[in-house]
N, CA, C and O atoms as a DFTB+ gen file, in Angstrom:
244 C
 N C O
     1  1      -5.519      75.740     -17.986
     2  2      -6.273      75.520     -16.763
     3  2      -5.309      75.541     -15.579
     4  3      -4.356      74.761     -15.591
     5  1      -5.479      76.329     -14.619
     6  2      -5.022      76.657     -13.512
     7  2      -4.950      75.208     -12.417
     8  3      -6.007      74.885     -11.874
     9  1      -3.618      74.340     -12.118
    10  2      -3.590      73.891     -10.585
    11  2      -4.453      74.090      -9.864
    12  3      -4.306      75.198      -9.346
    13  1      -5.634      73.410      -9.412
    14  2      -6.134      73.680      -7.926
    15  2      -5.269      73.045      -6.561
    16  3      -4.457      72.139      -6.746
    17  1      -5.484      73.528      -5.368
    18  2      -4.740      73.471      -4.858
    19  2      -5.508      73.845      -3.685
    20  3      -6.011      74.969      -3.663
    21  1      -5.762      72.569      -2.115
    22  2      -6.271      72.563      -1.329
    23  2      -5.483      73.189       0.245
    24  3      -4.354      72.818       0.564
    25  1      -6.116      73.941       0.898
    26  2      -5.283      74.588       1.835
    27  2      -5.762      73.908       3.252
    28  3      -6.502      74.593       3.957
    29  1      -5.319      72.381       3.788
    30  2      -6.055      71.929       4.881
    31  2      -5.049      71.647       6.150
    32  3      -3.939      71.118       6.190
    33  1      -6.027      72.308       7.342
    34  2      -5.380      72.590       8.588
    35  2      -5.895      71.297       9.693
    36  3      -7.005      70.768       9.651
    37  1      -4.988      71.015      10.491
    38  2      -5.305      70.155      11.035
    39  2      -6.092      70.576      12.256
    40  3      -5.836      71.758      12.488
    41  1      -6.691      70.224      12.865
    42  2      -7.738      71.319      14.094
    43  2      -7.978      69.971      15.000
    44  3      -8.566      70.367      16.006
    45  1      -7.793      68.630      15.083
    46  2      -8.198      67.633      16.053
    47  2      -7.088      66.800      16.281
    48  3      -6.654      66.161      15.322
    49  1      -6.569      66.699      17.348
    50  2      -5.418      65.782      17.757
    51  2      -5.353      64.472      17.243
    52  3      -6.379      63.811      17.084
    53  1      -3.897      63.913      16.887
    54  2      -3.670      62.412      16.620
    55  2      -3.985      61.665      17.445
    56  3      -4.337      60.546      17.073
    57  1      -3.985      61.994      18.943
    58  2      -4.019      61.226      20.204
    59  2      -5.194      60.658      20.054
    60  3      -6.229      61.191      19.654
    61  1      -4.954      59.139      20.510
    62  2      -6.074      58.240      20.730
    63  2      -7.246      58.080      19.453
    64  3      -8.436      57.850      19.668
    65  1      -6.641      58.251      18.100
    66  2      -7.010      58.103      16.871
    67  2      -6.361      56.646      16.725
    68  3      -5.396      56.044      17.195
    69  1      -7.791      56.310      15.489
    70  2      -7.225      54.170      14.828
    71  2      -5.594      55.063      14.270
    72  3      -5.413      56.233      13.934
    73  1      -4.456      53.662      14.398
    74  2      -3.442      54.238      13.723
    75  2      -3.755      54.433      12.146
    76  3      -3.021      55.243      11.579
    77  1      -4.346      54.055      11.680
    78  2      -4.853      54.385       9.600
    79  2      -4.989      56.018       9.613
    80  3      -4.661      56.772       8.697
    81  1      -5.544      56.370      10.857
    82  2      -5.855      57.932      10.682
    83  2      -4.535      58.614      11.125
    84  3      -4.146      59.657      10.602
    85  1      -3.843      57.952      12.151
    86  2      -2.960      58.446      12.978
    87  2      -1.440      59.120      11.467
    88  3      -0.912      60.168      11.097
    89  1      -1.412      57.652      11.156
    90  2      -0.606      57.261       9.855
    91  2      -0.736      58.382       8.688
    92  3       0.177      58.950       8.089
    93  1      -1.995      58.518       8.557
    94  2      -2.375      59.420       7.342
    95  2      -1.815      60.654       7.990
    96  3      -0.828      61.108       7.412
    97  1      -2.126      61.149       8.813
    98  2      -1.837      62.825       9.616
    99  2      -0.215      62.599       8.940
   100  3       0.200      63.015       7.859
   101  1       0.238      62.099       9.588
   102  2       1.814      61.950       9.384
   103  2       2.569      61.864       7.954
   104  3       3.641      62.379       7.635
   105  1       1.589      60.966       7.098
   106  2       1.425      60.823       5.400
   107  2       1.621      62.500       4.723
   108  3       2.608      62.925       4.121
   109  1       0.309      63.263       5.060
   110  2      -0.349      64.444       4.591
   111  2       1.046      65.211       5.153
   112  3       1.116      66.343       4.676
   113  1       2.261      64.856       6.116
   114  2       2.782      66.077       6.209
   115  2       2.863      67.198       7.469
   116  3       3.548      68.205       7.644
   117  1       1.940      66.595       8.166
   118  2       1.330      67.450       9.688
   119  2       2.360      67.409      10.925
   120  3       2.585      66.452      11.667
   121  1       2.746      68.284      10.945
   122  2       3.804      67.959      12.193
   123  2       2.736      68.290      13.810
   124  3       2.452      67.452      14.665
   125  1       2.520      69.103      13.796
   126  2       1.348      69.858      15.398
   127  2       0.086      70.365      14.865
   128  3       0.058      70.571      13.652
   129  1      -0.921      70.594      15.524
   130  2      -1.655      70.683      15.749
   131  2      -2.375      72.131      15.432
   132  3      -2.537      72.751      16.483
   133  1      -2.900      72.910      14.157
   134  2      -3.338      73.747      13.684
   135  2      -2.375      74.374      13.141
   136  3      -2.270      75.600      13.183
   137  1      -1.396      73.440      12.450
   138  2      -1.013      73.071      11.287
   139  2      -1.408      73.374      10.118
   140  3      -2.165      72.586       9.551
   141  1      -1.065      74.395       9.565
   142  2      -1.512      74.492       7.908
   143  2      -0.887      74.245       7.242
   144  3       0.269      74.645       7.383
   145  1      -1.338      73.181       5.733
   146  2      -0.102      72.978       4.643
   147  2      -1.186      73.310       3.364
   148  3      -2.352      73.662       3.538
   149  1      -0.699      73.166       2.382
   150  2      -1.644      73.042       0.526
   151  2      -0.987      71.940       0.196
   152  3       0.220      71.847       0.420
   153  1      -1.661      71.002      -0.356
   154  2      -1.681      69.840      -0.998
   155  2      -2.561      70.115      -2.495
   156  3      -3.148      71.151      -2.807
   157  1      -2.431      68.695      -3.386
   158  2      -2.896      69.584      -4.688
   159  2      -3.761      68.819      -4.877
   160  3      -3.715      67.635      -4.545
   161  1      -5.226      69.688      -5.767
   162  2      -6.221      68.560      -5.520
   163  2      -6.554      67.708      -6.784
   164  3      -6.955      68.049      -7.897
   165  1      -6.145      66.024      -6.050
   166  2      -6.164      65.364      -6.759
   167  2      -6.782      63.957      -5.944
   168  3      -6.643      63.708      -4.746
   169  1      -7.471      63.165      -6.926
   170  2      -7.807      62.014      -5.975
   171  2      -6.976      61.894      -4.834
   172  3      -7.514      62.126      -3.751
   173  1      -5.735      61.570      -4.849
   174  2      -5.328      60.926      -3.865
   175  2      -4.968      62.004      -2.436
   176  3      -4.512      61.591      -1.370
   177  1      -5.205      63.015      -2.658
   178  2      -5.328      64.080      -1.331
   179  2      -6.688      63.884      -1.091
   180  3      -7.195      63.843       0.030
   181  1      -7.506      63.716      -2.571
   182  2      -9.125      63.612      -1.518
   183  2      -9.375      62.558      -0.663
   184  3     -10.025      62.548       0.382
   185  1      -8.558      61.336      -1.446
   186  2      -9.126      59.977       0.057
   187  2      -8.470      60.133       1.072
   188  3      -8.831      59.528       2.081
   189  1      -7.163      61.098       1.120
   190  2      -6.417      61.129       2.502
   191  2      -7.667      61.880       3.182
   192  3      -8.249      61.425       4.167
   193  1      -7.951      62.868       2.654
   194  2      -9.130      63.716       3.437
   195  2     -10.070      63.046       3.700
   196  3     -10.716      63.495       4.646
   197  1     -10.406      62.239       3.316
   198  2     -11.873      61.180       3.235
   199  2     -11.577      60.558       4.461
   200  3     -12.472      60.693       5.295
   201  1     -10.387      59.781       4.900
   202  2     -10.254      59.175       6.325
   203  2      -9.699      59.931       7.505
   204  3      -9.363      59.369       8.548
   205  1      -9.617      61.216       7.301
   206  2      -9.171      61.754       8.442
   207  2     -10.281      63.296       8.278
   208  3      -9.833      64.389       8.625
   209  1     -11.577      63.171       7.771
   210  2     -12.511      64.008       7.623
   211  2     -12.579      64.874       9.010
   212  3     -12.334      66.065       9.197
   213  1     -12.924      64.031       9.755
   214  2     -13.307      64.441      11.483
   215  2     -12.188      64.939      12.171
   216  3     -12.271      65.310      13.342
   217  1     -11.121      64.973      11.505
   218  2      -9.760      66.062      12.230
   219  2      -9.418      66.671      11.749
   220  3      -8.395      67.112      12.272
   221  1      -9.860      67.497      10.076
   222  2      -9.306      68.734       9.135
   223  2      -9.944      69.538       9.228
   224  3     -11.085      69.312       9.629
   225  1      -9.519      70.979       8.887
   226  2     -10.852      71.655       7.740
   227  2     -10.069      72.201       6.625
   228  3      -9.110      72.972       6.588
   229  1     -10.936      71.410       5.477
   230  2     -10.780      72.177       4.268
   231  2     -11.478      73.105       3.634
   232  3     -12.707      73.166       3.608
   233  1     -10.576      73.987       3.011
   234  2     -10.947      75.263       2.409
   235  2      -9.843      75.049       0.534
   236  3      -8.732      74.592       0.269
   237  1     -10.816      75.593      -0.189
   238  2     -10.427      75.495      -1.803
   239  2      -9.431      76.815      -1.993
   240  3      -9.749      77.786      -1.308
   241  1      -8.270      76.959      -2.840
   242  2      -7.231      77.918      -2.807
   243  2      -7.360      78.453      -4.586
   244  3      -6.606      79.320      -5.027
């Protein structure tokens, strides 16, 4: 069985975000702002995604 492996870009600024979200951006790896990285999908990339829903978009790789 093949690695899945999530390809998520950041598209909404840290600015004036709760720091938990601010924190996570920085966690996940995000340096600026439409930012693309792959993370691998596993619970714990999904709850990062889960609290910072309203500033990613994910797409499946």
């Amino acid at each position: 069985m093949a690695d899945k492996t999530l390809k998520i870009t950041l598209v909404k600024s840290k600015i004036g975000q709760v720091p938990k979200a601010r924190a996570t951006v920085e966690a996940m790896g995000f340096k600026k702002l439409n930012q693309t990285i792959e993370l691998p999908d596993n619970a714990a990339t999904r709850g990062q995604i889960q609290r910072i829903r309203h500033m990613v978009k994910v797409e499946e790789v």
